[in-house]
BAFI-3210 file (N, C-alpha, C; in Angstrom, 3 decimals, decimal comma, padded with zeros to 6 digits):
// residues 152
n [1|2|3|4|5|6|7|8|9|10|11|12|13|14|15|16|17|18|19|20|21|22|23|24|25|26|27|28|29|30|31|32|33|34|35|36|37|38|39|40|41|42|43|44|45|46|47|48|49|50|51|52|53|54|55|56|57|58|59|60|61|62|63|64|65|66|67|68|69|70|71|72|73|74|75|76|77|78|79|80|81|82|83|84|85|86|87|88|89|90|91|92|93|94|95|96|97|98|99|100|101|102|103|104|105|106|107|108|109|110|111|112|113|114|115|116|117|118|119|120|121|122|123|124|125|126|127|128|129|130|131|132|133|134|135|136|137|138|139|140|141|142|143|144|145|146|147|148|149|150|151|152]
n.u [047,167|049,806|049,208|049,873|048,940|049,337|049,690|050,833|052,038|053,647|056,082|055,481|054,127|050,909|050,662|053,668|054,642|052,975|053,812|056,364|056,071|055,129|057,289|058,057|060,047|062,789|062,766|064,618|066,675|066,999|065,348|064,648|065,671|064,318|065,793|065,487|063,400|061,004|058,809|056,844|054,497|052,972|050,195|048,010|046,572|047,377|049,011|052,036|053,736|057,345|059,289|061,947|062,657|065,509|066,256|068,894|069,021|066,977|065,371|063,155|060,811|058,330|054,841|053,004|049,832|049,306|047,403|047,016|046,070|046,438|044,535|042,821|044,908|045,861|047,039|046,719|047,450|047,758|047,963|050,027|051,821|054,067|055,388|053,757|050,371|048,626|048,469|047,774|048,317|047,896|048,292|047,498|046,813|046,216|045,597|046,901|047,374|049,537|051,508|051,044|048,889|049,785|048,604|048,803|048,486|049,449|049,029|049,183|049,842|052,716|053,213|054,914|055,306|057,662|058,880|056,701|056,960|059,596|059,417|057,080|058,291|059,732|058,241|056,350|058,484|059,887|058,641|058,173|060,564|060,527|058,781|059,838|061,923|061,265|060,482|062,670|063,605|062,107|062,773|065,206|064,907|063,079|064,346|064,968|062,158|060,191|060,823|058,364|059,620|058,366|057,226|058,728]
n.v [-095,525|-093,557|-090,522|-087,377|-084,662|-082,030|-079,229|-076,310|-073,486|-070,458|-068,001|-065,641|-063,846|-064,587|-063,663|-063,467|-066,572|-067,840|-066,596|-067,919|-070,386|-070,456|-070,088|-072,050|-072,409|-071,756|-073,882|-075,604|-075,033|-075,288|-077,413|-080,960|-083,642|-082,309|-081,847|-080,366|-077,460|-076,086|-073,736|-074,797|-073,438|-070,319|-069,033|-066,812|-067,482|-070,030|-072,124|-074,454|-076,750|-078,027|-080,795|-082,497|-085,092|-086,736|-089,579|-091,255|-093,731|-093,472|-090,939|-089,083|-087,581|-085,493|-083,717|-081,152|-079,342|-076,339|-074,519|-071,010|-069,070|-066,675|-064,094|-065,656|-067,252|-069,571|-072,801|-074,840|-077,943|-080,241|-083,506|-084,054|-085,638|-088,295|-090,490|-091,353|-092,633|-090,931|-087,901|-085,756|-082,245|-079,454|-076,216|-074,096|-071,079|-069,192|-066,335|-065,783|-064,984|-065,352|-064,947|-066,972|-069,712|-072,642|-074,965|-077,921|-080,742|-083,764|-086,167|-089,422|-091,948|-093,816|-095,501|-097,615|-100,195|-101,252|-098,694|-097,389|-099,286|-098,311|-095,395|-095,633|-096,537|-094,305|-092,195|-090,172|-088,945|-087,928|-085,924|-084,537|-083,484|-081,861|-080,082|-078,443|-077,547|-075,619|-074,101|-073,467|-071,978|-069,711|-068,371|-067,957|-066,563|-064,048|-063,588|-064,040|-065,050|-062,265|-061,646|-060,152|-058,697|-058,043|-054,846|-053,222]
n.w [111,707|112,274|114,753|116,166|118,562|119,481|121,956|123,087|124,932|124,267|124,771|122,693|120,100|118,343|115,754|114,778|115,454|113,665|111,035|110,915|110,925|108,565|106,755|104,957|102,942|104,851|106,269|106,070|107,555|110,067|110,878|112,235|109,794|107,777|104,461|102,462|101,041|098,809|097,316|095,153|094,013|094,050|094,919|095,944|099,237|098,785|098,408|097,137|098,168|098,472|100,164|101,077|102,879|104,718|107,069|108,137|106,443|104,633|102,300|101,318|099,059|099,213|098,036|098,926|099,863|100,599|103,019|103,579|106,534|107,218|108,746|110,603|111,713|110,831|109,430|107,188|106,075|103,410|101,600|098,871|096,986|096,842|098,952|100,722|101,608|103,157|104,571|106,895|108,618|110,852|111,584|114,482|116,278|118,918|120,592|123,665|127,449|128,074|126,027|123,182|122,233|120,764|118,447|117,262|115,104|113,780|110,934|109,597|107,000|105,499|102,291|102,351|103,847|105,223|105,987|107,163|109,344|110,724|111,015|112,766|115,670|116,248|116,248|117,911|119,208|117,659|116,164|118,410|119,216|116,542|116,905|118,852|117,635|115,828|118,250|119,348|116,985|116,721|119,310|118,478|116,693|117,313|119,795|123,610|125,993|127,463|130,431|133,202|135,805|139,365|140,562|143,037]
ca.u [047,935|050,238|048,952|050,005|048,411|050,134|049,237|051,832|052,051|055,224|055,915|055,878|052,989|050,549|051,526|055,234|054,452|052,471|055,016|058,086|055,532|054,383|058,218|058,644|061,737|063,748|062,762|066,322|068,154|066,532|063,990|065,253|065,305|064,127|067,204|065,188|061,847|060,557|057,569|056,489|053,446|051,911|048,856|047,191|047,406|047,409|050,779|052,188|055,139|058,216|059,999|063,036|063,098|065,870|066,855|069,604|069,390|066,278|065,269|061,937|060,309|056,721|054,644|051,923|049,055|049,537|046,581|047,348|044,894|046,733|043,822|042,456|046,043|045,987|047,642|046,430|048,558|047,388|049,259|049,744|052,487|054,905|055,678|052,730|049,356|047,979|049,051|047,683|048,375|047,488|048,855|046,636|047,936|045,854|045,951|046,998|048,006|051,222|051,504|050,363|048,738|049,889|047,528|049,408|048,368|049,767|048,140|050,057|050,694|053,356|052,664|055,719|055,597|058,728|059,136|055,977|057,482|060,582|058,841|056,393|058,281|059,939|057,209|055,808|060,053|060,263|057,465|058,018|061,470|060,320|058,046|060,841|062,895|060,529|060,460|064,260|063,912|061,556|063,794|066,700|064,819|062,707|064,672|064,286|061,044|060,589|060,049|058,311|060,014|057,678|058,362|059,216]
ca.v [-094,373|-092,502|-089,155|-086,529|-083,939|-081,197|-077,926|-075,440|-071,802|-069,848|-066,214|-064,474|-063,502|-065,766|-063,524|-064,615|-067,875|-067,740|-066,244|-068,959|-071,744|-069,932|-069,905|-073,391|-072,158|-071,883|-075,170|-076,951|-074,299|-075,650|-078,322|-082,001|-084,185|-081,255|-081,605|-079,109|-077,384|-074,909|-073,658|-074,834|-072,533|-069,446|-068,022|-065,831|-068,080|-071,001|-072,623|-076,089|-076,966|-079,552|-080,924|-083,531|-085,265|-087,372|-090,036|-092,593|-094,352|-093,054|-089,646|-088,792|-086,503|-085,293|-082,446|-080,948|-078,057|-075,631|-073,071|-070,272|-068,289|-065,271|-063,651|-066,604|-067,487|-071,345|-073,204|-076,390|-078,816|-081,380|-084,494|-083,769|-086,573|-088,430|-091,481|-091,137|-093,094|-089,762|-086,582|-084,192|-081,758|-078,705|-075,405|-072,983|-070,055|-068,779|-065,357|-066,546|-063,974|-065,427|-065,062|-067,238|-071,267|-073,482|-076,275|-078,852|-082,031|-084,083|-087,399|-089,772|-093,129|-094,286|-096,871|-098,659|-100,529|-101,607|-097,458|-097,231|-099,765|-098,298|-094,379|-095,593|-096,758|-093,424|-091,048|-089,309|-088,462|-087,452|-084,879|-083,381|-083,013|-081,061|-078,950|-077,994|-077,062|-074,095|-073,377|-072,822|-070,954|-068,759|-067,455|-067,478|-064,894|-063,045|-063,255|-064,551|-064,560|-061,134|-061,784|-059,355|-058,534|-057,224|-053,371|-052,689]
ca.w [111,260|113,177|114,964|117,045|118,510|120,851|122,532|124,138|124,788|123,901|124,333|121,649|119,505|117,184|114,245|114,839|115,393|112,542|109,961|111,412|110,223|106,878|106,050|104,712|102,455|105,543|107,362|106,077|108,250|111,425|111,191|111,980|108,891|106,686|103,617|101,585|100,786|098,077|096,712|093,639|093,079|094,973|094,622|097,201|100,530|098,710|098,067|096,684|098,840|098,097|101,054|101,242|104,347|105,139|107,995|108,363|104,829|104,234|101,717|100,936|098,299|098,984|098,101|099,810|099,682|102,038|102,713|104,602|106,833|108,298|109,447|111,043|112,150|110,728|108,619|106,471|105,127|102,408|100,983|097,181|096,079|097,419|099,608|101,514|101,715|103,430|105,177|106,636|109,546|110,982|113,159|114,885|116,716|119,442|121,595|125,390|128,159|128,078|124,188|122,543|122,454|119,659|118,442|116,350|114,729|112,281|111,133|108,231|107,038|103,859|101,470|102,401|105,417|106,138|106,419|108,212|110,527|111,554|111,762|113,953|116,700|116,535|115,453|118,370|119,837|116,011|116,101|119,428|118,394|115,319|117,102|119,712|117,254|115,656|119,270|119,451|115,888|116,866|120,355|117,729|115,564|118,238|121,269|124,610|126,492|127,955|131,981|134,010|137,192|139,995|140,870|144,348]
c.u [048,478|049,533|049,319|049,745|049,410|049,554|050,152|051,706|053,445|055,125|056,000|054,427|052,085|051,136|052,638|055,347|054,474|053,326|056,154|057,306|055,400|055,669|058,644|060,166|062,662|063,807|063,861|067,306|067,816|065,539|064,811|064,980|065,296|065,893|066,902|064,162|061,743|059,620|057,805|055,539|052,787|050,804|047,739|047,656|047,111|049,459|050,735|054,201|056,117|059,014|061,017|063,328|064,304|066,367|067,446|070,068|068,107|066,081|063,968|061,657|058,876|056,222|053,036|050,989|048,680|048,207|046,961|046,860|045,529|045,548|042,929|043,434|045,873|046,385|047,766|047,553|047,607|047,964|048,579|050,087|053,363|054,629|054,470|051,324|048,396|048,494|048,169|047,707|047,251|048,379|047,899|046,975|046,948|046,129|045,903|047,429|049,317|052,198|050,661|049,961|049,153|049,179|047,958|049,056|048,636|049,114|048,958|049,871|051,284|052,873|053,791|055,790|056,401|059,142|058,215|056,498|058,328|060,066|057,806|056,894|059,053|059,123|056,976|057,209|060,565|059,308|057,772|059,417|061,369|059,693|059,204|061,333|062,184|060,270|061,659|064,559|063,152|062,477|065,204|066,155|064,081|062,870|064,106|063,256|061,503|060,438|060,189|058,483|058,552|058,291|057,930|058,697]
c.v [-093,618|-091,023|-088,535|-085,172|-082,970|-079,305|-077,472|-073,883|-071,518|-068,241|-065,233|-064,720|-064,446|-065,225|-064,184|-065,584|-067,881|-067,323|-067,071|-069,763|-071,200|-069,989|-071,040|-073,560|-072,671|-073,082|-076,164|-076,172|-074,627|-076,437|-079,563|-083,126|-083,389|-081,166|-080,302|-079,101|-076,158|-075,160|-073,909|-074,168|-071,768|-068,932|-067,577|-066,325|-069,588|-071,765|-074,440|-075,890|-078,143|-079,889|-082,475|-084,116|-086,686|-088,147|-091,119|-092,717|-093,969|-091,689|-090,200|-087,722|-086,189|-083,974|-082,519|-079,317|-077,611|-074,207|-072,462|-069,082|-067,072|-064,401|-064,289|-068,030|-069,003|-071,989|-074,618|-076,762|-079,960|-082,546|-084,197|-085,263|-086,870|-090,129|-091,962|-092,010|-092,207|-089,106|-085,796|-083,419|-080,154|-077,454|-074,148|-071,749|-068,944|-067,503|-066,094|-065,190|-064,036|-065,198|-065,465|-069,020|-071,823|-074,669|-076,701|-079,998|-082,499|-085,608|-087,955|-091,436|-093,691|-095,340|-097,797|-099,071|-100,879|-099,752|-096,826|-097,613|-098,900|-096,248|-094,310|-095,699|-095,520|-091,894|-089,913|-088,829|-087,145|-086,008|-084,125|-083,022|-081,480|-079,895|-078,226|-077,340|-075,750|-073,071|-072,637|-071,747|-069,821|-068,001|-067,078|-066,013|-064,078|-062,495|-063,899|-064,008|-063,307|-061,554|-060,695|-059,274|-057,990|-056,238|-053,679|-051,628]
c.w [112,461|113,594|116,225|116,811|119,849|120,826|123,088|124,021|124,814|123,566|123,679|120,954|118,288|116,037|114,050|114,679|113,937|110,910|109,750|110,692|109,234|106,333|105,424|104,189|103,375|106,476|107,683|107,048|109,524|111,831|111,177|110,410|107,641|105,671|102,770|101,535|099,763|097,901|095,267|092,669|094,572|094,514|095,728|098,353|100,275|098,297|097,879|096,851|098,879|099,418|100,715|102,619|104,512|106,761|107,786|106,534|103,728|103,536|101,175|100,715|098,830|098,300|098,829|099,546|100,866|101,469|103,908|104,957|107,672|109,273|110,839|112,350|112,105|109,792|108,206|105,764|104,462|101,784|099,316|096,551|096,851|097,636|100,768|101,232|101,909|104,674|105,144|108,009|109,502|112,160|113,135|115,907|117,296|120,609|123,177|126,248|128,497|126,363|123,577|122,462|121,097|119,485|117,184|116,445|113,467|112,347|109,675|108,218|105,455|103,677|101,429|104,151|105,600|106,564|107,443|109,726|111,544|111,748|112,884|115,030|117,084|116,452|116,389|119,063|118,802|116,035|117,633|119,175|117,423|115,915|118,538|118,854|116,545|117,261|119,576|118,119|116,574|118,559|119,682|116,935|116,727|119,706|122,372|125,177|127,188|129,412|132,704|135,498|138,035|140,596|142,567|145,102]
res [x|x|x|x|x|x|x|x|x|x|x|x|x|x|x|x|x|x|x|x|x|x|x|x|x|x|x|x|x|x|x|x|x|x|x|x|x|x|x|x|x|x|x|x|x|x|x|x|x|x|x|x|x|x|x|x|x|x|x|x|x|x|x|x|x|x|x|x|x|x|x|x|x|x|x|x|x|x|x|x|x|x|x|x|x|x|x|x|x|x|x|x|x|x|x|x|x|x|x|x|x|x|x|x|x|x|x|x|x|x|x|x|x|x|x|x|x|x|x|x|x|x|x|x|x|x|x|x|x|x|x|x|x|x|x|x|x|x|x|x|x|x|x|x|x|x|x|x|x|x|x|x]
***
């Protein structure tokens, strides 16, 4: 099974962080692949989330159970339905003195292998990709890093 795991710090705050990932709605306006996503059911910080991912010739339905720990700043993902064999990630969203650390892992594999095939040899390009690009959302909505000059 495919997995990747990644760590980075990025300046801006875990809440922030934390709120950009909790938004799944908006993931088609800036996530690669992402064609669409809604919720299908909320309840407290549980959620049941639909996503559309297309590439090439490929489109894929899934859904997934998303728990979501604001206080705890973490955010489970579950495989519900779909195209999938099994899914499941994770993002964690640690205080750093530079902001904040991100601790992402996703882990998967479909029940079609000729689709397995041709995501694996792109998978881990595919995923850092993806996680770049919440990096570029999040300086689109909260601005560039602040950098402190030294005074004089």
């Amino acid at each position: 099974m495919p997995t990747h795991s990644e760590k980075r710090v990025l300046p801006y705050s875990p809440r922030q962080l934390y709120d950009l990932v909790a938004d799944i709605e908006r993931y088609p306006e800036f996530l690669p692949w992402c064609v669409a996503a809604r919720i299908r059911e909320r309840e407290a910080n549980r959620l049941v989330a639909e996503m559309v991912i297309g590439f090439k010739v490929f489109r894929e339905r899934f859904v997934s159970r998303v728990k979501l720990d604001p206080d705890g700043r973490r955010i489970d993902v579950a495989y519900a339905e779909g195209p999938f064999k099994y899914l499941t990630n994770h993002w964690i969203f640690e205080e750093h003195p530079q902001g904040c650390t991100i601790d992402f892992y996703v882990e998967f594999e479909f029940r079609s292998r000729l689709l397995q095939k041709v995501v694996q040899t792109l998978f881990h390009e595919a995923v850092r990709r993806m996680v770049r690009a919440f990096e570029v959302r999040a300086r689109a909505l909260y601005g560039p890093p602040k950098i402190c000059l030294p005074t004089i």
